[in-house]
mmCIF file of the N, C-alpha and C atoms, coordinates in Angstrom:
data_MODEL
# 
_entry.id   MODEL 
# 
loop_
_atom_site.group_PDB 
_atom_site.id 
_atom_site.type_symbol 
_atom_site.label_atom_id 
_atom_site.label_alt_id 
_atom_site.label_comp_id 
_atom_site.label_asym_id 
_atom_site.label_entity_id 
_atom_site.label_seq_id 
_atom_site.pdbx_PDB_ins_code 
_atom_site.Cartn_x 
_atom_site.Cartn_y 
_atom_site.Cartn_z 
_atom_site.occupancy 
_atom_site.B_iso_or_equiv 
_atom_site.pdbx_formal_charge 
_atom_site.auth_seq_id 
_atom_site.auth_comp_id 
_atom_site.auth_asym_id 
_atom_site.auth_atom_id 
_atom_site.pdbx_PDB_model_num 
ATOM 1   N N  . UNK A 1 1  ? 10.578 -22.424 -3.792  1.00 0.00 ? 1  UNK A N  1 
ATOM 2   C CA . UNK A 1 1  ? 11.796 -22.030 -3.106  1.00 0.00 ? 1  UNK A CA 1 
ATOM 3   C C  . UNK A 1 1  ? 12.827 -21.574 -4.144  1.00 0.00 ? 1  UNK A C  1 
ATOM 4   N N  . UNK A 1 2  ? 13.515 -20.484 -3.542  1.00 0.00 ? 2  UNK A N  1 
ATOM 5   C CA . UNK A 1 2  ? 14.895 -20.421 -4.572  1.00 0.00 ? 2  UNK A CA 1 
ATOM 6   C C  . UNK A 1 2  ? 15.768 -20.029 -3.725  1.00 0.00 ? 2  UNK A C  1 
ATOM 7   N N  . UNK A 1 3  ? 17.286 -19.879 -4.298  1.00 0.00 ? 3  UNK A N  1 
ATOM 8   C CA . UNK A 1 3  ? 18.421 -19.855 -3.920  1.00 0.00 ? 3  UNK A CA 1 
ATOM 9   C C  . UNK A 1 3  ? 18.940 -18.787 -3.859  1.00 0.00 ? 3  UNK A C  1 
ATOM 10  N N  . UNK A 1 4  ? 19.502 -18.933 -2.582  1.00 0.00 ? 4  UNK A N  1 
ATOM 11  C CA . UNK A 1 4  ? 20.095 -17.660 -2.644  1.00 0.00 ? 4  UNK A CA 1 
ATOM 12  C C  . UNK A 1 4  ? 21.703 -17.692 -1.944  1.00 0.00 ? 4  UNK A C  1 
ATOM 13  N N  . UNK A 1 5  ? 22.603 -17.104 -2.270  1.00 0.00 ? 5  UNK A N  1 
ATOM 14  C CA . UNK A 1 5  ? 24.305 -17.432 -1.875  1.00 0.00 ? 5  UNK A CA 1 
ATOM 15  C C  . UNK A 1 5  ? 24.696 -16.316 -0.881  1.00 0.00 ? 5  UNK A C  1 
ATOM 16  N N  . UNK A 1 6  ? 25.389 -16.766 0.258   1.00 0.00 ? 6  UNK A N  1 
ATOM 17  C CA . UNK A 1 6  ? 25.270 -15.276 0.980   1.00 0.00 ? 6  UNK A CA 1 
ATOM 18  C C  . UNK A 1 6  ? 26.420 -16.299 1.954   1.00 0.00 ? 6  UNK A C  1 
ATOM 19  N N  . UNK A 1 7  ? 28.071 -15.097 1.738   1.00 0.00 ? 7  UNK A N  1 
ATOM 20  C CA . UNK A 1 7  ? 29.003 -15.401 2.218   1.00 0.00 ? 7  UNK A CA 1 
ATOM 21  C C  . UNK A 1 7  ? 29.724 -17.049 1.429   1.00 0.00 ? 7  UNK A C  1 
ATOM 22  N N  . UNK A 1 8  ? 29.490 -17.739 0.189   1.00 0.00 ? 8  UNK A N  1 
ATOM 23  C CA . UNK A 1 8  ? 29.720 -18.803 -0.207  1.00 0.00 ? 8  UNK A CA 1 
ATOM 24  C C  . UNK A 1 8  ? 28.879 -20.216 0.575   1.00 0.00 ? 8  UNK A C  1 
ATOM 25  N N  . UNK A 1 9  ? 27.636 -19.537 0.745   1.00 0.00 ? 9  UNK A N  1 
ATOM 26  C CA . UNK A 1 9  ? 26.775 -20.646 1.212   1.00 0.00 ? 9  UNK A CA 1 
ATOM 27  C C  . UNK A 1 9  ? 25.547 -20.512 0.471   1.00 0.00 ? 9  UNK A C  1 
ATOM 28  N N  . UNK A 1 10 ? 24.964 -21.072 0.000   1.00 0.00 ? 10 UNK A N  1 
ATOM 29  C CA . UNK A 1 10 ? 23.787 -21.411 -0.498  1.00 0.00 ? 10 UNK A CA 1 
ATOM 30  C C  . UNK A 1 10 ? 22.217 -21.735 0.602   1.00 0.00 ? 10 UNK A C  1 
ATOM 31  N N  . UNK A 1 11 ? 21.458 -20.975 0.659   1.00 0.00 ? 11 UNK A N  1 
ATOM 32  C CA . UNK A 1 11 ? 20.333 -21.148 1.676   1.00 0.00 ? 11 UNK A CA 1 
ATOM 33  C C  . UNK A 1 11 ? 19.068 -21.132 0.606   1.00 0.00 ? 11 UNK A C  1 
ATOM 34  N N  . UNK A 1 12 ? 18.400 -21.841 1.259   1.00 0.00 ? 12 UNK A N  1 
ATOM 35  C CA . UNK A 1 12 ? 16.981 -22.208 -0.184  1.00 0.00 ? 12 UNK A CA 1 
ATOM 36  C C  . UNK A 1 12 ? 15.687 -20.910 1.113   1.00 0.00 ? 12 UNK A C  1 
ATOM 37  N N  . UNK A 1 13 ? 15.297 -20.331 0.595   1.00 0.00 ? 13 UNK A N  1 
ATOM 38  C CA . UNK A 1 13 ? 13.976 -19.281 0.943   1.00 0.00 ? 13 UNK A CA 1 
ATOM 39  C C  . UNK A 1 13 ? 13.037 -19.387 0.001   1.00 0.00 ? 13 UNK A C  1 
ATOM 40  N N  . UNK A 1 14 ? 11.887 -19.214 0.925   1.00 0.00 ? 14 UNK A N  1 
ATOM 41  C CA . UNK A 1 14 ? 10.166 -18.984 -0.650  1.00 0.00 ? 14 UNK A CA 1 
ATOM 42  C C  . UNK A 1 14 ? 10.429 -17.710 -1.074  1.00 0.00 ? 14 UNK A C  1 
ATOM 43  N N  . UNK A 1 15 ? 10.259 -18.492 -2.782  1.00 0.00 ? 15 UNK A N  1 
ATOM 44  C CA . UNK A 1 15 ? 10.460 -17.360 -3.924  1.00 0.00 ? 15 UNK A CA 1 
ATOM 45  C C  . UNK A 1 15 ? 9.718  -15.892 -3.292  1.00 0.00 ? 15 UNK A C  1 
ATOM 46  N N  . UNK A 1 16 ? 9.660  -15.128 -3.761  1.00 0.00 ? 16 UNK A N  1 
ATOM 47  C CA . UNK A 1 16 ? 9.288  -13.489 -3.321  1.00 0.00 ? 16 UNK A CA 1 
ATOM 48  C C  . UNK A 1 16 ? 9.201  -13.057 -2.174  1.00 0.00 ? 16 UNK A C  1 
ATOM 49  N N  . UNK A 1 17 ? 10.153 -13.641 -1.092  1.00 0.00 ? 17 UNK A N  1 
ATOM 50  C CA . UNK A 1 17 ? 10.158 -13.343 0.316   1.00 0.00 ? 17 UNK A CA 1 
ATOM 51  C C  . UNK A 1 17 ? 11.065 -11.859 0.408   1.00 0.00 ? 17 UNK A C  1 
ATOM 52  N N  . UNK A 1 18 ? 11.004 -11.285 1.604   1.00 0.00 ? 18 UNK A N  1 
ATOM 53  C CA . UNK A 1 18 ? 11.890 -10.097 1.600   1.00 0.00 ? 18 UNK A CA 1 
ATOM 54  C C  . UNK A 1 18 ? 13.199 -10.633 2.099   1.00 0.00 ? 18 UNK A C  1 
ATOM 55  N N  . UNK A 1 19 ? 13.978 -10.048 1.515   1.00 0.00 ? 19 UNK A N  1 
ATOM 56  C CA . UNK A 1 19 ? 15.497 -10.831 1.556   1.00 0.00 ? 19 UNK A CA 1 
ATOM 57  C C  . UNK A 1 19 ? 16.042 -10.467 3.394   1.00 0.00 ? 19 UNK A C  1 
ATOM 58  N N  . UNK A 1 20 ? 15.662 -9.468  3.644   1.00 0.00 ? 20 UNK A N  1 
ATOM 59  C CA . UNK A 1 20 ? 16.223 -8.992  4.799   1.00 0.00 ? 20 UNK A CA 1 
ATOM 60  C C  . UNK A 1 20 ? 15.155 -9.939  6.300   1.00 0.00 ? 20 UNK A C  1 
ATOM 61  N N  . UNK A 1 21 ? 14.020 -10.143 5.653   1.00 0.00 ? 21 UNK A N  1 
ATOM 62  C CA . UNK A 1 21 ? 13.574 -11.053 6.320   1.00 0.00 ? 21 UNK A CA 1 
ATOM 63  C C  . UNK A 1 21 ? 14.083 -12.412 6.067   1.00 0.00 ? 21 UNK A C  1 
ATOM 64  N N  . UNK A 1 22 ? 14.077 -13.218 4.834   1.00 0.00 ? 22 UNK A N  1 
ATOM 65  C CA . UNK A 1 22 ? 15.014 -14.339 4.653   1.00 0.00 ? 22 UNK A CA 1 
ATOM 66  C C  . UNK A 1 22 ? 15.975 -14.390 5.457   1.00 0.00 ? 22 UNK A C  1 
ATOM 67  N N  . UNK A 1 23 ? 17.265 -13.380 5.652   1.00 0.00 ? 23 UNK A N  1 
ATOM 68  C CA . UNK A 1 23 ? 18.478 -13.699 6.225   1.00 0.00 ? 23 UNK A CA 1 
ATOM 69  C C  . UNK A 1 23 ? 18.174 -13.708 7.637   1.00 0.00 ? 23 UNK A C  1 
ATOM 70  N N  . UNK A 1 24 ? 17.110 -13.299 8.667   1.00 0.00 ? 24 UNK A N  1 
ATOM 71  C CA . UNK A 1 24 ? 16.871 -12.726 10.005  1.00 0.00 ? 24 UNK A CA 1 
ATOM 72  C C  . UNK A 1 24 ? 16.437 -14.350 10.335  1.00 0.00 ? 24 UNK A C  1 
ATOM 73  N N  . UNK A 1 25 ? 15.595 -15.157 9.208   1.00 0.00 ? 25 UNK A N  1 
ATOM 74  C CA . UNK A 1 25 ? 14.919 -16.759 9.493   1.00 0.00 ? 25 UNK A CA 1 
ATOM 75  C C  . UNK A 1 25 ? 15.834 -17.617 9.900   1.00 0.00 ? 25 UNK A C  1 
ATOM 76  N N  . UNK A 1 26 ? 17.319 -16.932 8.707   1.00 0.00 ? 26 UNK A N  1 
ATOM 77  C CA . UNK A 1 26 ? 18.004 -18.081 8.481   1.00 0.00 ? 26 UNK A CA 1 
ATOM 78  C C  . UNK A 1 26 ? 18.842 -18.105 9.719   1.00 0.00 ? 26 UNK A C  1 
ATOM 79  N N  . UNK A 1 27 ? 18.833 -17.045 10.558  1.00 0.00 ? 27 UNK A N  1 
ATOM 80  C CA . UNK A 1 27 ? 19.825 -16.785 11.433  1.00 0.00 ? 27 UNK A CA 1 
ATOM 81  C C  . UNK A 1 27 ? 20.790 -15.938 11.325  1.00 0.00 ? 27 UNK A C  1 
ATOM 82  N N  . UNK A 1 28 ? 21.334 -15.542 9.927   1.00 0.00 ? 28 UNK A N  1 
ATOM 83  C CA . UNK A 1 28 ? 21.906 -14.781 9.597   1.00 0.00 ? 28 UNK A CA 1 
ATOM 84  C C  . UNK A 1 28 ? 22.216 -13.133 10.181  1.00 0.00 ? 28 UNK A C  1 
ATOM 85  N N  . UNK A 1 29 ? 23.370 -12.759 10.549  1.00 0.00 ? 29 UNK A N  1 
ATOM 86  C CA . UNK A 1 29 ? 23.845 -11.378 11.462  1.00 0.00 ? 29 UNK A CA 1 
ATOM 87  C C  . UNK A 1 29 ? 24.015 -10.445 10.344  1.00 0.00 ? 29 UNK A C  1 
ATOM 88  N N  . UNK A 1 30 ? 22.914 -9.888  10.368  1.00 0.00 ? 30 UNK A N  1 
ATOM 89  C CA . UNK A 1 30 ? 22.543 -8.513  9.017   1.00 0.00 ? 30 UNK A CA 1 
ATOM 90  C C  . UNK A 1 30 ? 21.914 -7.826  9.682   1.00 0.00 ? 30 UNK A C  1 
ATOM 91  N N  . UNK A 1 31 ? 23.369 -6.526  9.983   1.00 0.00 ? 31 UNK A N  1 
ATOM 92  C CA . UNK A 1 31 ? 22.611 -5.378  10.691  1.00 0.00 ? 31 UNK A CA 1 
ATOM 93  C C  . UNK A 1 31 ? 21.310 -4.443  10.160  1.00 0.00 ? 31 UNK A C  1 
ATOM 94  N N  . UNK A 1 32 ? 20.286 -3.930  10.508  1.00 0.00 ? 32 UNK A N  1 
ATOM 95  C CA . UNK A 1 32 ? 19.589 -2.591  10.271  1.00 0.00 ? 32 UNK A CA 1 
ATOM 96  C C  . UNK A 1 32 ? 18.850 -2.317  11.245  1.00 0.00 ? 32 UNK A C  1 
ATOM 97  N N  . UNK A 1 33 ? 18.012 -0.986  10.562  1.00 0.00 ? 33 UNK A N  1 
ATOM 98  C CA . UNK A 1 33 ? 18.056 0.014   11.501  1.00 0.00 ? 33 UNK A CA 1 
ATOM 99  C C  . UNK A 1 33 ? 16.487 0.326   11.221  1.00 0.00 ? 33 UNK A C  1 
ATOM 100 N N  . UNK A 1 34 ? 16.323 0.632   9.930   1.00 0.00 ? 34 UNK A N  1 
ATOM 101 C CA . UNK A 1 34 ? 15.051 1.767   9.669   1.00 0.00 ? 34 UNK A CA 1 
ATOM 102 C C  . UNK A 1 34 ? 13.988 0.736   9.718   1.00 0.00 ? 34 UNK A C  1 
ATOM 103 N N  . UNK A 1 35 ? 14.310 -1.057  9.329   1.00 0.00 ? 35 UNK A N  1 
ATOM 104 C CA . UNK A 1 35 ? 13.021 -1.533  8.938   1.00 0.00 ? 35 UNK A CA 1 
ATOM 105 C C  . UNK A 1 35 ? 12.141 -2.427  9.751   1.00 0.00 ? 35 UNK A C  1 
ATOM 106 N N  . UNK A 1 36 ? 10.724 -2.074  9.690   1.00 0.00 ? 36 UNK A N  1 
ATOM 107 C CA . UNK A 1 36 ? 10.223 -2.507  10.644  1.00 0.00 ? 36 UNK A CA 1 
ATOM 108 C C  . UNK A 1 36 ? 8.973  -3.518  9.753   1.00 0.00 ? 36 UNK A C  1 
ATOM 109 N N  . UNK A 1 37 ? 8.375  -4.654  9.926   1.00 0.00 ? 37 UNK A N  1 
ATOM 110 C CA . UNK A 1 37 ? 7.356  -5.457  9.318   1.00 0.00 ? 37 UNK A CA 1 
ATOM 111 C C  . UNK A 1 37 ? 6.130  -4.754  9.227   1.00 0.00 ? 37 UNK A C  1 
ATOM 112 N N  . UNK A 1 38 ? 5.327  -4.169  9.860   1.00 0.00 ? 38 UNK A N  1 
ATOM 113 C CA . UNK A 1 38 ? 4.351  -3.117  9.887   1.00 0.00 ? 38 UNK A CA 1 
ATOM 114 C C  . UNK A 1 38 ? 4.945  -1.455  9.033   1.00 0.00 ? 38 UNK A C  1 
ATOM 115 N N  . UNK A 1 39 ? 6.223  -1.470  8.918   1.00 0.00 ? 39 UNK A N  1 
ATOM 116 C CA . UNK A 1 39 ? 5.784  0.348   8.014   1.00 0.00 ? 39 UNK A CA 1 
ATOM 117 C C  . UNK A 1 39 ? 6.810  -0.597  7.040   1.00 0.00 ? 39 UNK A C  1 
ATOM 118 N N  . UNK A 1 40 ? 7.178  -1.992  6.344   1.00 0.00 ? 40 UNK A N  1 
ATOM 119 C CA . UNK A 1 40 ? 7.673  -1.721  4.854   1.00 0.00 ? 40 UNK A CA 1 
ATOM 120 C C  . UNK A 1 40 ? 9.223  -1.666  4.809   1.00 0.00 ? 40 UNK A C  1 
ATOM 121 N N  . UNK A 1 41 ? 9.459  -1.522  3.944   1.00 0.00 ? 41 UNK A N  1 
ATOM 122 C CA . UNK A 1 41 ? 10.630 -1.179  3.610   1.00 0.00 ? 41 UNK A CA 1 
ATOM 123 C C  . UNK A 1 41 ? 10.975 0.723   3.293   1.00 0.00 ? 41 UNK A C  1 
ATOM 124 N N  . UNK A 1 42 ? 11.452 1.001   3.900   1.00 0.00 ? 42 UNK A N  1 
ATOM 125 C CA . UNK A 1 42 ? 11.804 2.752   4.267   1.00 0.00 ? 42 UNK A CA 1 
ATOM 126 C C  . UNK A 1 42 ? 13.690 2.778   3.808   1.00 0.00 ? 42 UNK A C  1 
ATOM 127 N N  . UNK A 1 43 ? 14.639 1.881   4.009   1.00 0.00 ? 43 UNK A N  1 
ATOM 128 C CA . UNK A 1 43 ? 15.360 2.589   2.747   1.00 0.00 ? 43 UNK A CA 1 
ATOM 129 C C  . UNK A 1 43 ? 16.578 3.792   3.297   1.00 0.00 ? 43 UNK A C  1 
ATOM 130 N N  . UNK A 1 44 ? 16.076 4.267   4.396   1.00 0.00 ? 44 UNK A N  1 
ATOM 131 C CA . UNK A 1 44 ? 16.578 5.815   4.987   1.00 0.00 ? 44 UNK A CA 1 
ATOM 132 C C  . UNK A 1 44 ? 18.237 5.138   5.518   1.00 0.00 ? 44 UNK A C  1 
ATOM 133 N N  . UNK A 1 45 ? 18.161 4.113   6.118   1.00 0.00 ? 45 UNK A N  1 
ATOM 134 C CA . UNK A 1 45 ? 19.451 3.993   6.563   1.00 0.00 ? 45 UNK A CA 1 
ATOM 135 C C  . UNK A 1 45 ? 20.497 3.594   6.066   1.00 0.00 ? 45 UNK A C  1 
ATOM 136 N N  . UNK A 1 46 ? 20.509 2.569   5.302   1.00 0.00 ? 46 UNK A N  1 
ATOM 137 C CA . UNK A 1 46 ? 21.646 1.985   4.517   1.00 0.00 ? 46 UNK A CA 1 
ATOM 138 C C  . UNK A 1 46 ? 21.878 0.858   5.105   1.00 0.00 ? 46 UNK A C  1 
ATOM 139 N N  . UNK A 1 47 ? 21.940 0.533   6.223   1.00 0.00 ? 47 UNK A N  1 
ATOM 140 C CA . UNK A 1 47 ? 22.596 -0.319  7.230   1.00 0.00 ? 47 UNK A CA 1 
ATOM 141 C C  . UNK A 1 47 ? 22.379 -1.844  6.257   1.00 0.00 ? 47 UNK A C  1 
ATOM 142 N N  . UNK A 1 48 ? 21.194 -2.330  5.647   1.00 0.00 ? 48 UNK A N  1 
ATOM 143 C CA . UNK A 1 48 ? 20.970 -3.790  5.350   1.00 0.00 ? 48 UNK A CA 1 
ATOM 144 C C  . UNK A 1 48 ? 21.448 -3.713  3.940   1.00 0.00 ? 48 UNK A C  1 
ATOM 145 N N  . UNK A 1 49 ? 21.496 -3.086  3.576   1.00 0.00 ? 49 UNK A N  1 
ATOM 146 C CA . UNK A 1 49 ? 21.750 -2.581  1.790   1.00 0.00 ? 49 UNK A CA 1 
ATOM 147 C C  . UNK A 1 49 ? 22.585 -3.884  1.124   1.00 0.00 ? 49 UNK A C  1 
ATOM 148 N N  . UNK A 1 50 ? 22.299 -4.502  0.342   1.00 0.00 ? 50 UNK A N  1 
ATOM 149 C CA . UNK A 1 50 ? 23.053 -5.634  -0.414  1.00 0.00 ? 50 UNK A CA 1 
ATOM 150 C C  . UNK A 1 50 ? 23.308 -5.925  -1.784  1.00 0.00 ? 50 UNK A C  1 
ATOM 151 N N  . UNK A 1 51 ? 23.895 -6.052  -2.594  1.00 0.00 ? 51 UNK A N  1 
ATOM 152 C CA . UNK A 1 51 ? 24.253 -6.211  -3.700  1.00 0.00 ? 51 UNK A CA 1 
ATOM 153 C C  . UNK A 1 51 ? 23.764 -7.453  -4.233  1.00 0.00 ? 51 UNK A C  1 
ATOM 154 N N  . UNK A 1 52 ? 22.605 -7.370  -5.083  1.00 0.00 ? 52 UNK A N  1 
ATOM 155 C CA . UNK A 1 52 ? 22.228 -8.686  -5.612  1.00 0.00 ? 52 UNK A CA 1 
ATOM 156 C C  . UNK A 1 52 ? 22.734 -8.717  -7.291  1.00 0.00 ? 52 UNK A C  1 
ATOM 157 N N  . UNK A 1 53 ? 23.078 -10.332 -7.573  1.00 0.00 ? 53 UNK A N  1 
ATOM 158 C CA . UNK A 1 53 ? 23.287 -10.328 -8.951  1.00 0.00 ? 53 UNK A CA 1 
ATOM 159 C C  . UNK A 1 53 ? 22.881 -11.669 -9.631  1.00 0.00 ? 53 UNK A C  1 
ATOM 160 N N  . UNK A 1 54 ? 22.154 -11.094 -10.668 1.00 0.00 ? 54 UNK A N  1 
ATOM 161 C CA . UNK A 1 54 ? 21.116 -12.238 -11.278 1.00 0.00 ? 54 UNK A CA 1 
ATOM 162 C C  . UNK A 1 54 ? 22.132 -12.691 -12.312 1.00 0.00 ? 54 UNK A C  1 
ATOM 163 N N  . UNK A 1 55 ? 22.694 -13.158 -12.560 1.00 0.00 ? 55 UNK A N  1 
ATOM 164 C CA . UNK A 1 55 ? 23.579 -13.983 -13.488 1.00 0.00 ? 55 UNK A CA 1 
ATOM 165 C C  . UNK A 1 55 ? 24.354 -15.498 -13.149 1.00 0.00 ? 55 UNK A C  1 
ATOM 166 N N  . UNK A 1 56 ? 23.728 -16.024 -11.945 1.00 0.00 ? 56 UNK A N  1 
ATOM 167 C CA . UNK A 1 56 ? 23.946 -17.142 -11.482 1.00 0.00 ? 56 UNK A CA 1 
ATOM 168 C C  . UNK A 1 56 ? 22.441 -18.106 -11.326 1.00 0.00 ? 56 UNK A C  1 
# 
């Protein structure tokens, strides 16, 4: 498991999960559009797009 901070909360997910799937488990309201579990990650819309930063 690792950590991940989203809005000043801390939620634990299995290491190499897809993040946009992580937040959909956790309950989390993260709009998109293009991605579907069968075609991948496609990228075209923007809508889930997130800023990650490895220095914590």
């Amino acid at each position: 498991m690792v950590s991940i901070e989203i809005d000043n909360h801390i939620y634990q997910v299995p290491e190499g999960s897809n993040l946009l799937q992580a937040c959909l488990s956790l309950g989390l309201d993260l709009p998109y559009f293009c991605w579907h579990p069968s075609l991948g990650s496609v990228g075209a819309c923007r809508q889930c797009a997130v800023i990650q930063y490895h220095d914590r």
